[in-house]
Steps between C-alpha positions, in 0.01 A plus 500: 500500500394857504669753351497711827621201650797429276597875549483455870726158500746685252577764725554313790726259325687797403536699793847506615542226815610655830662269802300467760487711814756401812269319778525704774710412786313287767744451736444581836675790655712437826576767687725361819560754764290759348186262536373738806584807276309434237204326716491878679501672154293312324197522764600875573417582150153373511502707885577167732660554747813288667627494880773304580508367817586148730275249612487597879467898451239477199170508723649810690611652226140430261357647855734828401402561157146424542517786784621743283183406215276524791373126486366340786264203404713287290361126398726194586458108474565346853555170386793589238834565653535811359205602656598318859805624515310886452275387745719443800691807397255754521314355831788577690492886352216764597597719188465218221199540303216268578459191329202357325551085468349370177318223651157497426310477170502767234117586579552571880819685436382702208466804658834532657658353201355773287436836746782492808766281396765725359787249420555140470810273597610196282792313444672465156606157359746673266607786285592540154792788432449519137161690528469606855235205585406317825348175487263402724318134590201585667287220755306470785729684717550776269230532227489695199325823636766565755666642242237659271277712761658713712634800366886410610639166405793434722721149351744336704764316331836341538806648310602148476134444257598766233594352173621634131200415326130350455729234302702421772266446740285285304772293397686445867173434657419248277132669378509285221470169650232692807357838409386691807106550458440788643837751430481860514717747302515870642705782342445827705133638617184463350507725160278551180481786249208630319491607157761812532746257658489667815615285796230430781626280809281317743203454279507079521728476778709647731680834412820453712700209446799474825790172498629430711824249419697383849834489352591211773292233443 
């Protein structure tokens, strides 16, 4: 052995031994009647937005909001009951905005999707409290660029689909045993930074970010 070596092995056998450091704690956080509160701070903070509202006035009230943005084209998926239910909704009222279906391929709807559409409906599978996150399961009835296109993302989901946290939903919907393929994670708007950490939204996605959670379903 090296003299450098033995030096080396001396003063590590002599350094003074230090317990280890406490494991963080891992244990999910519950938050019972606050879950809405937090799910409403959390997203503000990252500028989401939250509407509370029922599950026969939200369509009225989405026509409302989007009337004081100034939207009028706003993208739905006929064949998903979120979007159905939209759909008879707004044919019955002359004000509502008008409604592009997404029911043709990506290359014959490219222009809309990317130059007139100015927000996009979905519905919301669940939400996660703990950071302020929807999660969504996109198909055939609602795919992925519903929600990444148009400028305004509008998500509809049930009060009764918010949970603690990303550990509680994984666990109670048994994701262990059947991951989901194709789940989505969204926490606010579409945001990056460049190298002066300055904040830029709507640069890979939509800049407005609206929930809407129907407190009676």
């Amino acid at each position: 052995m090296s003299d450098a070596r033995a030096n080396i092995l001396a003063r590590l056998r002599a350094a003074p031994r230090t317990a280890p450091p406490e494991r963080p704690d891992w244990t999910p956080p519950v938050f019972g009647e606050g879950r809405l509160e937090r799910f409403r701070a959390m997203l503000g903070s990252v500028h989401g937005e939250v509407v509370e509202t029922t599950l026969a006035a939200w369509p009225e009230r989405l026509a409302a909001l989007l009337a004081e943005r100034g939207v009028r084209r706003v993208l739905y998926g006929p064949a998903a009951p979120v979007g159905a239910q939209l759909g008879r909704a707004w044919m019955a009222d002359a004000d509502a905005p008008t409604l592009v279906p997404y029911d043709r391929s990506i290359e014959e709807m490219k222009a809309e999707l990317v130059h007139t559409v100015e927000a996009g409906v979905t519905s919301v599978r669940w939400g996660i409290a703990e950071t302020g996150s929807l999660v969504l399961w996109p198909d055939a009835a609602e795919p992925r660029l519903m929600s990444l296109l148009p400028p305004l993302h509008v998500a509809v989901m049930a009060a009764s689909g918010l949970h603690d946290s990303l550990a509680q939903l994984v666990a109670e919907q048994g994701w262990a045993g059947a991951m989901p393929t194709n789940a989505l994670l969204i926490s606010g708007p579409s945001k990056t930074a460049d190298i002066e950490q300055t904040l830029a939204y709507g640069v890979h996605g939509p800049k407005e970010l609206l929930v809407l959670v129907l407190t009676d379903q």
